[in-house]
C-alpha positions in Angstrom: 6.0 -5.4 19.0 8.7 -7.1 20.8 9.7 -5.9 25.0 7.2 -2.5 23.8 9.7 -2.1 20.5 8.0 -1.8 17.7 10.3 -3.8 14.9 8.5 -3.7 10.7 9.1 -7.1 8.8 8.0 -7.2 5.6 6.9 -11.2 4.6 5.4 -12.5 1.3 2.5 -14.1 2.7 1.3 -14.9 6.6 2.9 -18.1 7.1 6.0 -16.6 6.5 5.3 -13.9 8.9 3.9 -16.6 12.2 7.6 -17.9 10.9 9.1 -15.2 11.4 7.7 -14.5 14.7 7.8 -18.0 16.2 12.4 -17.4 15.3 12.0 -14.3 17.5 10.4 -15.1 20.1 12.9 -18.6 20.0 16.1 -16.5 19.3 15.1 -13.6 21.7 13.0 -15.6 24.2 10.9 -12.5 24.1 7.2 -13.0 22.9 6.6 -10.7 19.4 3.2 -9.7 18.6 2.0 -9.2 15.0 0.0 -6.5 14.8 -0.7 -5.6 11.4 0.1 -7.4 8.1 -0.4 -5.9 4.7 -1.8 -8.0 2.3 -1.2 -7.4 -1.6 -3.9 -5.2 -3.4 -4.1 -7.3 -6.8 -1.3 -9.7 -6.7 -2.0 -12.5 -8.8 -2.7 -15.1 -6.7 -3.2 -19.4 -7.7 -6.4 -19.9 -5.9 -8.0 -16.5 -4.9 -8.0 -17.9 -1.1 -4.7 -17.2 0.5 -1.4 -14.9 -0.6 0.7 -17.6 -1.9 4.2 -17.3 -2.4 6.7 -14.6 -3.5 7.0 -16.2 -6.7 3.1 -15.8 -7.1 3.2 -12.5 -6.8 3.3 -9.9 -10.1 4.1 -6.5 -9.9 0.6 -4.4 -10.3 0.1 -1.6 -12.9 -2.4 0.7 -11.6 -3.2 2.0 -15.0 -4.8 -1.2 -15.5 -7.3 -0.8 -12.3 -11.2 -1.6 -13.5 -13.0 1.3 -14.3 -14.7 3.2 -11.4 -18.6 2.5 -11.5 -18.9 6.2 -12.3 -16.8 6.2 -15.4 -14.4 8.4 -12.8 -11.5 6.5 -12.4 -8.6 8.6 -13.2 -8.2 12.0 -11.2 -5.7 14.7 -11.2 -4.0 16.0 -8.1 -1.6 18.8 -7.1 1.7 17.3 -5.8 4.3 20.1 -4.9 3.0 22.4 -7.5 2.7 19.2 -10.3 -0.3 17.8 -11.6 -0.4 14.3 -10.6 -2.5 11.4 -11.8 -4.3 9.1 -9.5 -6.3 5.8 -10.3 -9.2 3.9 -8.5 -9.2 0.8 -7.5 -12.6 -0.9 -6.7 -10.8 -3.9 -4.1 -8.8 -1.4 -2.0 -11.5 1.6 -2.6 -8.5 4.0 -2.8 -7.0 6.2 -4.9 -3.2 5.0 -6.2 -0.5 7.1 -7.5 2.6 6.6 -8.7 5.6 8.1 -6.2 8.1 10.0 -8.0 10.9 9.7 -5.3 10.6 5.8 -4.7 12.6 6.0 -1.3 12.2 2.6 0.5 11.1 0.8 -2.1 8.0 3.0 -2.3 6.5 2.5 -6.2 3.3 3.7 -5.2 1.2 6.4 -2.6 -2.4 5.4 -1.7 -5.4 8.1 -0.7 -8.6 8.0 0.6 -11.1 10.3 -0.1 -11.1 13.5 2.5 -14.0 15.6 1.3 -15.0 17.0 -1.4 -11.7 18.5 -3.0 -9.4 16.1 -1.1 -7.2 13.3 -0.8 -5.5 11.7 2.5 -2.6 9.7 2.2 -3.7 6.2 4.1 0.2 4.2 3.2 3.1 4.0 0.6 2.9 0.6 -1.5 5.4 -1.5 -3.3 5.6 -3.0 -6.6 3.3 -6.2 -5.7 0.6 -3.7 -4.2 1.9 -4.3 -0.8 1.5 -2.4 2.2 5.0 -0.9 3.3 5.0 -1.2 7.3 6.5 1.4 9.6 8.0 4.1 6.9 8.0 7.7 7.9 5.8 9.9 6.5 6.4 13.5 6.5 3.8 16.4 6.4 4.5 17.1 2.6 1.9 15.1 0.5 -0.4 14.0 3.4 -3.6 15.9 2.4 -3.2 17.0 -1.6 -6.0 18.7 -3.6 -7.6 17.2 -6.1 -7.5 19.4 -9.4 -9.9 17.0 -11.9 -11.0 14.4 -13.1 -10.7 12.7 -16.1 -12.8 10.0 -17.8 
C-alpha cells in the first residue's frame, strides 16, 4: 500500500521485493508497505531455504503433483458446463487446475475444499506456481462443483 493505494508487484523472490519497496518509498518519498508476497508452490529451488532467483525457478506441471495420501489426487469439476480436471498438491493443500483463458498471465486456478461437493477458488497462479497479486476475479468460477474423482 503506498498513501492508502494499493499498487501489485510481482518479484521473483523477497529481496527483490524489500528492493523494490526501499526505490518507492526513495523515488516517491512515500513509505510502501508489503503486505502480502506469494511465494512459488514447487519451484525448484538450490537449497530448499529461500526462493532464489528467477533463473532458479522452473515452470511446474501439476500433473506431476505427489499422489494424495488417499490415492485421490485427480478430481473432476464442472467449469461452465465442461468437465474440468483438478490435481492435489500435498505442500499448498489445494486443488490446481489448469485455466483455459490464461488472461494475465494466469496458467493455473487454485481451490480449497468448500464442503462436501465443493471447491472455492483461493488465487490464479502463474507458470512458476506463483501467486498472481491483485487480479480481478469475477463471480464465474468462484465456487464450482466437484463431479468425481478419479484415482
Amino acid at each position: 500500500r503506498i498513501n492508502g493505494n494499493t499498487i501489485a508487484i510481482v518479484a521473483n523472490d523477497i529481496a527483490e521485493a524489500e528492493a523494490v519497496r526501499a526505490a518507492i518509498t526513495t523515488t516517491a518519498g512515500v513509505v510502501a508497505d508489503i503486505t502480502e508476497i506469494a511465494v512459488p508452490a514447487m519451484a525448484l529451488l538450490k537449497d530448499g531455504n529461500n526462493l532464489g532467483s528467477a533463473k532458479d525457478l522452473k515452470p511446474i506441471d501439476i500433473k506431476k503433483f505427489p499422489k494424495h495420501k488417499k490415492g485421490k489426487n485427480i478430481l473432476k469439476y464442472e467449469y461452465k458446463g465442461r468437465p474440468t480436471k483438478a490435481y492435489w498438491d500435498q505442500k499448498t493443500k489445494a486443488w490446481w487446475a489448469e485455466d483455459r483463458a490464461n488472461h494475465g498471465g494466469v496458467q493455473y486456478k487454485v481451490f480449497e475444499p468448500s464442503g462436501n461437493n465443493y471447491l472455492e477458488w483461493i488465487y490464479d497462479a502463474d507458470e512458476f506456481g506463483r501467486k498472481i497479486i491483485g487480479k480481478h476475479k469475477g463471480k464465474v468460477g468462484l465456487i464450482v462443483k466437484i463431479i468425481g474423482y478419479i484415482n
